[in-house]
Every structure is written in C-alpha cells, then in structure tokens.
C-alpha positions as CSV (number, residue, x, y, z in Angstrom):
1,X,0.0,0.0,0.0
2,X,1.7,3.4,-0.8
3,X,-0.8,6.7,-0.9
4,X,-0.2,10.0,-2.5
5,X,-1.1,13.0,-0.9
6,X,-3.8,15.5,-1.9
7,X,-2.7,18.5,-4.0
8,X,-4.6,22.1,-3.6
9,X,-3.6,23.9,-6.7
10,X,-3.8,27.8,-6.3
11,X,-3.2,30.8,-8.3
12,X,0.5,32.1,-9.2
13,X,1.6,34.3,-6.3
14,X,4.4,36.4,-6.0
15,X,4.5,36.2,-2.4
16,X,4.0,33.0,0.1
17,X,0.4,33.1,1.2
18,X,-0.1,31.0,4.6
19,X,-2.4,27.8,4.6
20,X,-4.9,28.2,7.0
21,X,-4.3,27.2,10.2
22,X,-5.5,23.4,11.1
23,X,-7.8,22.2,13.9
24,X,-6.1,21.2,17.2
25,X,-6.6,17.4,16.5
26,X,-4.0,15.6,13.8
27,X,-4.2,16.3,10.9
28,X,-5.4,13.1,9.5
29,X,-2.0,12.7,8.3
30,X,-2.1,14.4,5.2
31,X,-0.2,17.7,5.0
32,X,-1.5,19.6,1.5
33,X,1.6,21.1,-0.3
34,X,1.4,24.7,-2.4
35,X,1.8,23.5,-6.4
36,X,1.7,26.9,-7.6
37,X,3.9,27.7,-10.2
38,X,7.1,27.9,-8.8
39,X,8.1,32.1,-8.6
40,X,11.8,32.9,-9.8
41,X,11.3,35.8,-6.9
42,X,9.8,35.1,-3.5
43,X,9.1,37.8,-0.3
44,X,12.4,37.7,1.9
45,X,11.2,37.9,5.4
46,X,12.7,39.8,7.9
47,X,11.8,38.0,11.0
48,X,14.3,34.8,12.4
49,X,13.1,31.3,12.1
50,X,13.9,29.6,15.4
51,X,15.0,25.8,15.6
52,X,13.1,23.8,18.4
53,X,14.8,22.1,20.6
54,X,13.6,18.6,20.6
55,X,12.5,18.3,24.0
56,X,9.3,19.2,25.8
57,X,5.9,20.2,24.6
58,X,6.6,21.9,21.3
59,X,3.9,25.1,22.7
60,X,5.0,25.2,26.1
61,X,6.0,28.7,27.5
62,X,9.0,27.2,29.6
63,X,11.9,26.0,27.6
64,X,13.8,23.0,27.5
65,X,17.3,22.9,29.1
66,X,18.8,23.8,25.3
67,X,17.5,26.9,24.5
68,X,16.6,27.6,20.6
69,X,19.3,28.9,18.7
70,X,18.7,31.3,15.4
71,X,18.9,31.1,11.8
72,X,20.0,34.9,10.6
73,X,16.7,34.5,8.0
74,X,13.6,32.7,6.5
75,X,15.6,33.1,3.2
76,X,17.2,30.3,2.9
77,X,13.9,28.2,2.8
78,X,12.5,29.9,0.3
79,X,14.4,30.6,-2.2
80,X,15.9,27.8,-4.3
81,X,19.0,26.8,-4.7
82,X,19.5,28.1,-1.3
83,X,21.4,25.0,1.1
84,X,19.3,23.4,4.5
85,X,21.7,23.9,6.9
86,X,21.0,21.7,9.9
87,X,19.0,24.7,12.0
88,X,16.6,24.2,9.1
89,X,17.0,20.5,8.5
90,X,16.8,20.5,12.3
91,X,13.4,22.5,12.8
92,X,11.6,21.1,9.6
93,X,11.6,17.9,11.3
94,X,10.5,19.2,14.0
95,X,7.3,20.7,13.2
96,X,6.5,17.5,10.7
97,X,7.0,14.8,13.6
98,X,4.9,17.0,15.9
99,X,2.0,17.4,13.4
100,X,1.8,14.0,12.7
101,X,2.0,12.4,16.0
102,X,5.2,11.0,15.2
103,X,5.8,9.7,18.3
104,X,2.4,8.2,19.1
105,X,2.7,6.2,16.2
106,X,6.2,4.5,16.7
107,X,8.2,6.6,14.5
108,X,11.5,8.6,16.0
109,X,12.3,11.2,13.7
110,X,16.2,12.1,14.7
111,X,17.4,15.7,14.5
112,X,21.0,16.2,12.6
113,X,22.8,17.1,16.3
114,X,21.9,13.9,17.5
115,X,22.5,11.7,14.4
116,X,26.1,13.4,14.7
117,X,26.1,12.3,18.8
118,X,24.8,8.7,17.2
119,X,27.8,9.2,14.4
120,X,30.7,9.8,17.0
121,X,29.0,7.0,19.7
122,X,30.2,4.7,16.9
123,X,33.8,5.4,17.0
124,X,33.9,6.7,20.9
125,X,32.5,4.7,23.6
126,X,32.8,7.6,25.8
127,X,30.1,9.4,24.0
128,X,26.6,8.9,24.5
129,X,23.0,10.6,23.7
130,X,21.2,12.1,26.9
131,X,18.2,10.6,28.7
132,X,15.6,12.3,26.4
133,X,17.1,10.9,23.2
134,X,16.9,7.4,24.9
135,X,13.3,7.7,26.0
136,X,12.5,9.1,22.6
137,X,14.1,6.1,20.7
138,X,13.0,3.7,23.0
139,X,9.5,1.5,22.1
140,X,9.9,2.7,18.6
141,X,9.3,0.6,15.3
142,X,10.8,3.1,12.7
143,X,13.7,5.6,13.3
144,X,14.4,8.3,10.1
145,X,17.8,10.1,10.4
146,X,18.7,12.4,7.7
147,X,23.0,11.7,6.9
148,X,25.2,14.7,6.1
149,X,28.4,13.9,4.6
150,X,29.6,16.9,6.7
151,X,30.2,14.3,9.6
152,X,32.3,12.5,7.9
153,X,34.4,15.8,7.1
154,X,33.9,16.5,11.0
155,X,35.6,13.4,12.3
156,X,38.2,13.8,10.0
157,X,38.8,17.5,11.8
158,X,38.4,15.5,15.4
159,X,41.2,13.4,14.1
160,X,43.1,15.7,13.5
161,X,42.2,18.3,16.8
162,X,43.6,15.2,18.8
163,X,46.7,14.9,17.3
164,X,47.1,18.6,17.5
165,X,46.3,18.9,21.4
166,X,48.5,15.8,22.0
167,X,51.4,17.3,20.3
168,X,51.0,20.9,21.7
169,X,50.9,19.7,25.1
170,X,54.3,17.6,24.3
171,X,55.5,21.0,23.1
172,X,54.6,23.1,25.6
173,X,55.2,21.0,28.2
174,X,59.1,20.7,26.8
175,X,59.0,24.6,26.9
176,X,60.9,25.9,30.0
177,X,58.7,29.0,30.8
178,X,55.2,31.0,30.1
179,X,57.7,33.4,28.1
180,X,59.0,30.2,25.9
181,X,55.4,28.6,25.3
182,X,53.9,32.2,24.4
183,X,56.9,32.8,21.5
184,X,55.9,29.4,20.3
185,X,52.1,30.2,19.6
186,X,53.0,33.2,18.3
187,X,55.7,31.9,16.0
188,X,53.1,28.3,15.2
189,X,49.5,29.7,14.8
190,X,48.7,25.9,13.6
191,X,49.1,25.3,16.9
192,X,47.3,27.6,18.8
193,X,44.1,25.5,20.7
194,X,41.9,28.9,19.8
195,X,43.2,28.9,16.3
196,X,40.4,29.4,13.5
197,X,40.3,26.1,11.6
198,X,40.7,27.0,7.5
199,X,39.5,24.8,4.7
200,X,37.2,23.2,6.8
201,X,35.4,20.9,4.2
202,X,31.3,21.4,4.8
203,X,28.9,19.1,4.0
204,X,27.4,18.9,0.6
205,X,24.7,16.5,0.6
206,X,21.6,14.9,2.7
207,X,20.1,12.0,2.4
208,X,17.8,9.5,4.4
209,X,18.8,6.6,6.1
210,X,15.3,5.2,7.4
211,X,15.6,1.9,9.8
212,X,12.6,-0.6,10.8
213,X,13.1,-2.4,13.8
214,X,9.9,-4.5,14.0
215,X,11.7,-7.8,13.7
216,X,13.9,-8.1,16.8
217,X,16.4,-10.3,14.6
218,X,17.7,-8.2,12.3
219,X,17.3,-4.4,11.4
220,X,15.8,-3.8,7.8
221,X,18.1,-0.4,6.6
222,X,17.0,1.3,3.7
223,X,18.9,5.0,2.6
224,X,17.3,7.8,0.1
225,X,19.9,9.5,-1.8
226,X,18.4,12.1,-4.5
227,X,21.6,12.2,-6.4
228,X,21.2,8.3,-7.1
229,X,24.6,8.5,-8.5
230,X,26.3,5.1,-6.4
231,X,30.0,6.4,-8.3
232,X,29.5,10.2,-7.2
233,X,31.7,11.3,-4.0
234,X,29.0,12.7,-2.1
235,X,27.2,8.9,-2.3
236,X,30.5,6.9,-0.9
237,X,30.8,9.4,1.6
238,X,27.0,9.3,2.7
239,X,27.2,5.6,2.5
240,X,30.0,5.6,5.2
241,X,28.3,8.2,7.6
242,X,25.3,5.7,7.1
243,X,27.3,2.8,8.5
244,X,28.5,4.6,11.4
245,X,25.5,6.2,12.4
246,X,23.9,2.5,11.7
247,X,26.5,1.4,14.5
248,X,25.8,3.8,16.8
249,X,22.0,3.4,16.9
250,X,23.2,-0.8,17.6
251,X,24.9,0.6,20.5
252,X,22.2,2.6,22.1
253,X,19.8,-0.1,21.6
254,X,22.3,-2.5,23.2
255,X,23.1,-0.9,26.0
256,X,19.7,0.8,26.9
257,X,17.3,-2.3,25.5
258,X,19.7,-5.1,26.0
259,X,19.2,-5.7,22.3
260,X,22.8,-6.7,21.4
261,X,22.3,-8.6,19.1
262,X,22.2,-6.9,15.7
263,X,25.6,-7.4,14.4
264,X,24.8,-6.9,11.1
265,X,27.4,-3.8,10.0
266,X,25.3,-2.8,6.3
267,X,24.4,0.9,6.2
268,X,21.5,-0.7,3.5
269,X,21.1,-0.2,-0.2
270,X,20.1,3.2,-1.7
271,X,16.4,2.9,-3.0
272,X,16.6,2.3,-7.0
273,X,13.3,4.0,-7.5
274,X,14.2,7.4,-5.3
275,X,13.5,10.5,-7.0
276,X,16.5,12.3,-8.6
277,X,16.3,16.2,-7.4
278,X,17.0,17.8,-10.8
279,X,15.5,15.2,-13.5
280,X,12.6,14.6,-11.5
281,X,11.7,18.1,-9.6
282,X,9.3,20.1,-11.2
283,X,11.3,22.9,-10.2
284,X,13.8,23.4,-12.5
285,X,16.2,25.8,-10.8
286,X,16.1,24.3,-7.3
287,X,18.8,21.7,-8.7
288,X,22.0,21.6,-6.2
289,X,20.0,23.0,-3.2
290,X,17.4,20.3,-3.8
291,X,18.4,18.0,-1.2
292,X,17.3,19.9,2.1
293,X,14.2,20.1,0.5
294,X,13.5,16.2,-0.7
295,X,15.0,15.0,2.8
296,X,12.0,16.7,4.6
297,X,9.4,15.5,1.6
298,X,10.3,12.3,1.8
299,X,10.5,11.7,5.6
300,X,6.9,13.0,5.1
301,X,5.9,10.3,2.4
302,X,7.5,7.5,4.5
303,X,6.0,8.6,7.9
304,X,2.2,9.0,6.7
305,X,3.0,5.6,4.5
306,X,3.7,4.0,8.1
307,X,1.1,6.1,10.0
308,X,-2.1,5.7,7.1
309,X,-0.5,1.5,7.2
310,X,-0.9,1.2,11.1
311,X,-4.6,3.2,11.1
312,X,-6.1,0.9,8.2
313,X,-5.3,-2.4,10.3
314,X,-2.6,-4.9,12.1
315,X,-2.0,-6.9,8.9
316,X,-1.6,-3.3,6.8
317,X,1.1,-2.6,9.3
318,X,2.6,-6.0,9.1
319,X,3.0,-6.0,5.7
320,X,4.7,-2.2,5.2
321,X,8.0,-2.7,3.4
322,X,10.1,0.6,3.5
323,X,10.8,0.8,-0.2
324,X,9.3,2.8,-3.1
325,X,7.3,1.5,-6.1
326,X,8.7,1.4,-9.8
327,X,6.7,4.1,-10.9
328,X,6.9,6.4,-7.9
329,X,9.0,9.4,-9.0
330,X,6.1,9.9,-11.6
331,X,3.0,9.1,-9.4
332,X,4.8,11.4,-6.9
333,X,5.7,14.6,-9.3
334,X,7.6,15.9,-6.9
335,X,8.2,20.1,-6.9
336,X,10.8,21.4,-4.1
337,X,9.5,25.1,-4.4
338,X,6.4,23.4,-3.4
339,X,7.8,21.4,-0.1
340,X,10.2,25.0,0.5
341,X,6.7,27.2,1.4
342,X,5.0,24.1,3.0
343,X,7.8,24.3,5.3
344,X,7.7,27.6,5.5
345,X,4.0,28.2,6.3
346,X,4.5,25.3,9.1
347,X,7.0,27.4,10.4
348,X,5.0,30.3,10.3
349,X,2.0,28.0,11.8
350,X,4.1,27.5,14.8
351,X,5.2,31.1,15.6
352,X,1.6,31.9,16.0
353,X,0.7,29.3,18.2
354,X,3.7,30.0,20.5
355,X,2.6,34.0,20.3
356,X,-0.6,33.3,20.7
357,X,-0.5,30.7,23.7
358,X,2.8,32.4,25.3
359,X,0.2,35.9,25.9
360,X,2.5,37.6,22.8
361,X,5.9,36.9,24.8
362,X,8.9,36.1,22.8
363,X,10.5,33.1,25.0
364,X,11.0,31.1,22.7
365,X,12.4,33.3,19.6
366,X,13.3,36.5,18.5
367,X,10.6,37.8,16.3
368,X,9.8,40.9,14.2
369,X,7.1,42.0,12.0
370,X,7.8,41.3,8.3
C-alpha cells in the first residue's frame, strides 16, 4: 500500500500566502503542499526562524534545558537553490514529527545534532545521547535520520584536533617557561588551541537513512539518496556516515534495550526508485540545493506511508515494506518550491501558536514584524 497526498492547486503568487491554520486534532496525516507555479522571486522575510529544541511540549512557555538557537533568516527556505543547513534541517523535522503524531505512532524522527552524537558514539564509547534521546528512541518501530556527509568531514577534523592537542601539550610541556610557550604560539598559529580552523570541508549532501526495527532479529536499513549516482563522491561518503550512524544506533539499543544482538554492519542499499532532485523536480532551478528540500518530503511520504499502514489495520502494518514502487517518481511529481513554502507556512503556523499561547511573549524566539 503506498498513498499519494492530496494537491490544492492555487493561483500564481508572487508572495508565500499561509495555509490556513488546522484544527487542534491531527491532521489526518495528510499535509496539503502549495503546487503553484514555482516564482523565480519570492518575499524575503525579515523576521528569524527559530529551531526547536527537541524536548518538551513543542507550545510550552518554559523552555527546555537547550534553549533555541537562530537562523539569521527565513531566506534560505524559500528561495531555491539556497542550502538546509542543519538549523533548518533540524526545525523542519520538528514541526513534521509533531504534526503527525510521530511519536504516538512508533516513528523517531532524529534531528542532525543527534545523528552526529549517534555518528561519533560509533567510534567513541565515551560518548553517548542524553536521557531524552533514549526515551524518545525507546519503544519505537521506525527511526528516520537524515545523513550529512559533513560528519564524515567533521571526524576527519576531530582526528586531526587530537593529534594537535596531543602534540601541543608535548611541546609546551618541553617549553621551559610561560615566556617560551607564548613565542611558540606566536611563532606556530597551527598550533594555537583557539586557532580558526581554514579549509574546513562542509557538507554537501543529505540523504535518508530510514531503519525498521519491527523484527527483533535483524534491522531492515534502507537509505534515500536524490543524487542516485552510487560512483559520485557525495554517495561513498554518505554511504560511510550511514554505516556509522547505523552502529551507533546498535549501540544505544544494546546498552539501553539489552538488544545486542544486531551485528549486522550494512548501512542498506540506496532505493533504485528514489526520485532524482534535478531530473525529477518540477522545479527546474532548485537543482544543487534540492536535497534539504527532498529529505524533509520524503521523511513526510514515508512517515504518513507507516502512519495511514498502522490506522487501516494490524496486517496493513505487518505487511509495510520501507521501499518505493517502480513508478513512484512519476505518481509522486515531486516540486521542491512546493515542499520550500510548505515548510515555511509550518513554520510560520508554529510562531503563531507559541505568540498566541505564550500571551504575545517572545521566550521562545526573537521575532519581528515582516
């Protein structure tokens, strides 16, 4: 069973025109995306979009422990090719896990700060997600990660960090006074612990790495990639960042759930029927910023695939296999415009709930009139 949402054409706007705000209850699991013709223009908004934190009730007045950080502007969301950078990646999520009872449902949707905890778990025993990512994973049947080859670029920086620290302290330590180890960061700034890192490689590419735990004997792994390009080096590096992250989730599970024993070390096959985000976007100049976009459609698709599975019946849910049909990049005709100001207006959505419930205080966010 796979189901295709519901599209609402509208007129051409110029400007991003809100969707009308839905009733308190879920909404039936069917979010209805903007296909108006994608606008080479759009409004640039003045006012910061915040990114959640991923704990507590996402209207509460009190914050959580980690207060929101900011992203400078709404921009980036709406105007293609602009890059999802994690505080985007990060919120997006969010807001779609919330509105479709995620949780209630048995699906974890990870944020990109804790895939990278789940990432360096892999390769450090010492490091480990907090109590609220364990509660959060735990009693789950479906966990959807979005990968950024950035980590992969990261550790490779850690690497190097550690081999830095251990050699300055061997240097310093050989230096006879405060005057001696002062002349030597001034005369090696490669050295200096405060340095500004250069040529740090960024990431480049998201994809989905989507994980089914409903049989207790093995895991069933399945990655996205809308590149679909196995040779290209954004999909080796992906592949490997998969892996680990794969490992680090075994961890957790074995050490929180006793479940130890997945041994299986596969990061999963890329999907051979996942959309490519140029040939098969309706938006035609959305092509090397398309990726942000997809990640957050298609962690839609699959969660309300899994959700619409498990409210038709048992055997519906029994028989979901995380994969796409043949024909699905045409049945789906998908347009990342589109999926940029459905974001958007959820963003939008949830600054005036938290307004409007927090009495018009700004706790949670910094916020101007457009």
């Amino acid at each position: 069973m796979w189901v295709l949402f519901k599209i609402t054409p509208r007129a051409n706007i110029a400007v991003i025109h809100l969707p009308p705000t839905p009733a308190a209850t879920p909404l039936s699991h069917d979010i209805v995306e903007d296909r108006a013709t994608s606008p080479t223009t759009t409004h640039v908004p003045s006012d910061p979009i915040p990114s959640y934190p991923l704990s507590g009730h996402p209207h509460s007045k009190t914050p959580s422990s980690t207060p929101p950080t900011q992203i400078p502007s709404a921009y980036e969301i709406t105007n293609p090719p602009a890059w999802f950078n994690d505080s985007i990646v990060n919120t997006s999520l969010f807001l779609l896990s919330h509105i479709l009872s995620c949780p209630e449902h048995g699906i974890w949707i990870c944020d990109p700060q804790t895939a990278g905890i789940l990432y360096k778990s892999s390769r450090n025993k010492e490091e480990s997600v907090g109590t609220d990512v364990l509660d959060a994973m735990t009693g789950k049947d479906f966990y959807i990660i979005p990968i950024c080859d950035g980590l992969l670029h990261e550790h490779e920086r850690w690497i190097q960090r550690d081999k830095d620290e251990e050699r300055l302290k061997k240097l310093l330590d050989e230096a006879d006074s405060p005057a001696a180890r002062a002349v030597f960061l001034r005369d090696c700034p490669d050295m200096n612990p405060n340095r500004n890192l250069v040529d740090e490689k960024q990431g480049s590419h998201w994809t989905l790495l989507v994980i089914d735990l409903r049989n207790h004997e093995r895991l069933r792994v399945r990655r996205f990639d809308s590149l679909c390009s196995a040779g290209s080096s954004s999909a080796h590096a992906n592949k490997a960042v998969a892996k680990d992250i794969l490992s680090g989730v075994k961890r957790v599970l074995a050490v929180h759930d006793g479940l130890g024993r997945w041994q299986d070390s596969a990061a999963g096959s890329v999907d051979k029927n996942t959309p490519n985000q140029m040939a098969d976007n309706a938006c035609k100049h959305d092509g090397g910023g398309a990726c942000g976009p997809f990640v957050w459609a298609m962690a839609k698709e699959l969660a309300q695939y899994i959700i619409d599975a498990k409210c038709e019946s048992p055997a519906a849910y029994s028989n979901i296999k995380i994969e796409l049909p043949e024909q699905f990049k045409d049945m789906w005709n998908w347009d990342s415009m589109a999926t940029r100001r459905t974001i958007r207006g959820l963003v939008d959505r949830e600054r005036r709930i938290r307004r409007h419930l927090n009495k018009g205080e700004d706790e949670w966010f910094v916020w101007r009139a457009a």
